[in-house]
N, C-alpha and C positions, 0 to 999 in steps of 0.2 A: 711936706706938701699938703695944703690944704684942701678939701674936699668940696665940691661946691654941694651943699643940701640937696635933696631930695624929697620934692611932695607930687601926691598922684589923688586929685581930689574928686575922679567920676568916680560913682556908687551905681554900678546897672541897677537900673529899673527891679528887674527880677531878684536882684539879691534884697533891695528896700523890701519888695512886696513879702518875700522870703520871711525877713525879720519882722514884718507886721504877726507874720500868720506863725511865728516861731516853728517854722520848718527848717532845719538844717540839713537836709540831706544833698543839698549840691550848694548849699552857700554854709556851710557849718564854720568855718574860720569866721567868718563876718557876723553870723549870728552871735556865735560865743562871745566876740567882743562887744559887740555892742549888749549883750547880758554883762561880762563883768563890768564894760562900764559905767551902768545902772548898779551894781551893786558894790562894787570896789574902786571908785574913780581914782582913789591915788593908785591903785594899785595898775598892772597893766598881764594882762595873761602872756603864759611862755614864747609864743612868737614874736611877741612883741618888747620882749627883754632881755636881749641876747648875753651872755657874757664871755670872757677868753681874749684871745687871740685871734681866734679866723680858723682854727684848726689848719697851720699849715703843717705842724708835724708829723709824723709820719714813716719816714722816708719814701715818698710816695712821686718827688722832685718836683711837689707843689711851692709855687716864687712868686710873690705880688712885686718885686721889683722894688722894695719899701716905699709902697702908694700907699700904707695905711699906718707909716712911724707916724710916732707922736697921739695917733688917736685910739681911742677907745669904745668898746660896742655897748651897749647900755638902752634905756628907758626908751623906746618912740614916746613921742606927744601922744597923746588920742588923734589928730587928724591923719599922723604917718599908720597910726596901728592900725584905724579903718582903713585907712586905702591897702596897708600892706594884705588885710586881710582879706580884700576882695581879689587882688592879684594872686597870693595861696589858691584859694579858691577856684581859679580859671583855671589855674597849674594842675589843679587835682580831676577838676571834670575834664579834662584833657588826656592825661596817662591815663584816668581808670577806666578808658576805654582800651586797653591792651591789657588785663590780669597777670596774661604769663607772658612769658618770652615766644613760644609758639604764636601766639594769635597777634605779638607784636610785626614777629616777623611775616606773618601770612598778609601782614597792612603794608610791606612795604620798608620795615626798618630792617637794618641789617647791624649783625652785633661783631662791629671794630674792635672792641678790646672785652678780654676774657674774664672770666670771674676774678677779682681782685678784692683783697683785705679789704674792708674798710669802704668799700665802694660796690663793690658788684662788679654785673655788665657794664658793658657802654654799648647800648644799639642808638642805631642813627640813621633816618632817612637818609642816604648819601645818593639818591634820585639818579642824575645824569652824571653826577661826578663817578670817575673809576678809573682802570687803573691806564684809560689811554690816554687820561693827562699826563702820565708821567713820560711819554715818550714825545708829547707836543713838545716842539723847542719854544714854544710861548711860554710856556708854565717855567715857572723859578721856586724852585726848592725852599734857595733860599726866602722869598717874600711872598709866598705862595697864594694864591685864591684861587677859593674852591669854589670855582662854579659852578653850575648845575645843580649843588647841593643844597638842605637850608640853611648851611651855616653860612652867615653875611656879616653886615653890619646892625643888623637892626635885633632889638631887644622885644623880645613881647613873651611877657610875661604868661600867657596862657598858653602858651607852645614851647615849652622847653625843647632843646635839642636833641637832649640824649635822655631816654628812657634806662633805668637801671633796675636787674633782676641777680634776685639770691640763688643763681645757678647756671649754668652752662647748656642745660637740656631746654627743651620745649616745653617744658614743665614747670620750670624755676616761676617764681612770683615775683612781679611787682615789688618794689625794696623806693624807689627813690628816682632822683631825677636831676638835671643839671642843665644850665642853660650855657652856652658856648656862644662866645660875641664877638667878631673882628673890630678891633678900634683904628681909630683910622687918625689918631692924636695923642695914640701913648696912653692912652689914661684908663682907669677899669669904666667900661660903661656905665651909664647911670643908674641903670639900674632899679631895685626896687626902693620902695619909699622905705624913709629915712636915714639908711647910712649903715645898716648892721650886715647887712651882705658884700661879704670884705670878696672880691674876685683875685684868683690867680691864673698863672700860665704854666704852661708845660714846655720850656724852651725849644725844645728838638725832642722828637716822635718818630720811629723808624714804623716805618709800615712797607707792606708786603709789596712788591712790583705788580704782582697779578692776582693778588685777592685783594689788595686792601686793607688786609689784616693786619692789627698791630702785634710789632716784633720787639716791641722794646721804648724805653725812653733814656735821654741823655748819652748814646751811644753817639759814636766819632761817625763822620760820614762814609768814611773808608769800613767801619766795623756797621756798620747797616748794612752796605752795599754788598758784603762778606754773607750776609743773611737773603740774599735777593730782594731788598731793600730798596726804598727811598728814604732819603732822612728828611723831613716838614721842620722848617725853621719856624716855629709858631710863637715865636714872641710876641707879637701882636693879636694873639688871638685870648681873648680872658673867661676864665669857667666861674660859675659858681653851682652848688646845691644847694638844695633844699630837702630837708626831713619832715614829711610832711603826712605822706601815705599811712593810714591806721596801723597800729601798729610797728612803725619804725620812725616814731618821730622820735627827734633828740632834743628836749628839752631848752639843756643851758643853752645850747647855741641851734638853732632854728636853722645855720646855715653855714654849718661847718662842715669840714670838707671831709669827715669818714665818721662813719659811725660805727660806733664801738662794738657792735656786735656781728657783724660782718666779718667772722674770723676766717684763718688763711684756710680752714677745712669745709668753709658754710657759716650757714648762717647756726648763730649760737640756739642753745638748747633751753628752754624756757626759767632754768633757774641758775643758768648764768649771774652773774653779776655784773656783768655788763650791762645788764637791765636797767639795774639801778644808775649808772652814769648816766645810762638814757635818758633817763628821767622818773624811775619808777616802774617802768613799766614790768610785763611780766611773759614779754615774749611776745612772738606774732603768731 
């Protein structure tokens, strides 16, 4: 299946004026490139040159459905790398108004799925949605929308959905972030510019009847229900990340789905080697 391209060509005002005055402190992705591309034009900095697969492995029960056989992640142009790096950008001055898990939650997000390898938390404004849709006979399990909540159909890039922390307490930090998108055509949404942010789903999601809480993925409807469960047929709904946040960004792929350092105890310890798949880095 082929991909239809992807370009995103506004540049806010404030990110230009940003790069005039070489201030990077809330447009630093856009800055940085447009410095390598004054100094390295063939070349293209780490966001902008994914490599892999998509990071579906794992066993984590991430599935793109093979919407991304046959292609490959690789180079942006210069026009995908700026736009991609003004959308980073909006992503990060966004989360970093929530540090920890604590003052996420005190805004309002609530944290659905628990500390996991490779991923963190998942908190998520889940608003109006709870758990008395699951008793409406309107709601269908199987084809499900979540109203009330912000997860919908629409993409926007400076408001990812789910907020992700290196911990379980009120304390845990800022690690990462993921945008969640209902498609309404099968296909992974559009997403951001150029084509390197490969989206998956999570087929079937058991979650709690009266908190919400996730209990599980890939389990039978019958063994959900077993747990005081719902089972959410979420075929149609497609995730992606981004490693972005200081400190836990991941290099080869900008937008692969675990990062290596996120082990099943915590988050790893600064001379890890995991550091290194990261990209070098030397811990958060």
């Amino acid at each position: 299946m082929l991909r239809r391209r992807r370009t995103h060509r506004s540049i806010p005002i404030a990110c230009v004026a940003a790069a005039v005055a070489l201030v990077a402190s809330s447009c630093q992705y856009y800055v940085a490139a447009q410095e390598h591309r004054e100094t390295s034009p063939d070349t293209r900095p780490w966001w902008c040159h994914s490599s892999g697969d998509g990071g579906h492995a794992g066993g984590h029960g991430d599935d793109d459905g093979g919407a991304y056989d046959g292609q490959t992640k690789g180079m942006l142009s210069w026009d995908d790398c700026i736009s991609v790096s003004v959308q980073l950008d909006a992503a990060l001055a966004y989360v970093n108004q929530w540090p920890t898990a604590g003052e996420a939650e005190a805004a309002g997000f609530h944290q659905v799925v628990p500390y996991v390898a490779g991923m963190g938390t998942h908190h998520v404004r889940v608003q109006d949605f709870g758990a008395h849709h699951f008793d409406d006979p309107d709601f269908d399990p199987l084809e499900p929308v979540l109203e009330g909540s912000i997860i919908d159909e629409t993409f926007d890039p400076a408001q990812p959905e789910f907020l992700m922390y290196d911990g379980n307490g009120p304390a845990a930090r800022l690690v990462g972030m993921a945008w969640y998108v209902r498609s309404v055509d099968g296909h992974p949404p559009a997403g951001f510019a150029g084509g390197n942010d490969w989206w998956h789903v999570h087929p079937r999601l058991c979650f709690d009847r009266d908190t919400v809480e996730f209990r599980g993925q890939g389990r039978t409807d019958e063994g959900c229900a077993q747990l005081n469960g719902v089972n959410l047929h979420l075929d149609d709904y497609w995730m992606v990340h981004a490693w972005i946040v200081p400190g836990w960004t991941h290099e080869p792929d900008v937008f692969v789905n675990h990062h290596p350092c996120l082990l099943a105890g915590g988050p790893a310890p600064h001379d890890d080697p995991c550091w290194d798949m990261a990209g070098g880095h030397t811990g958060h």
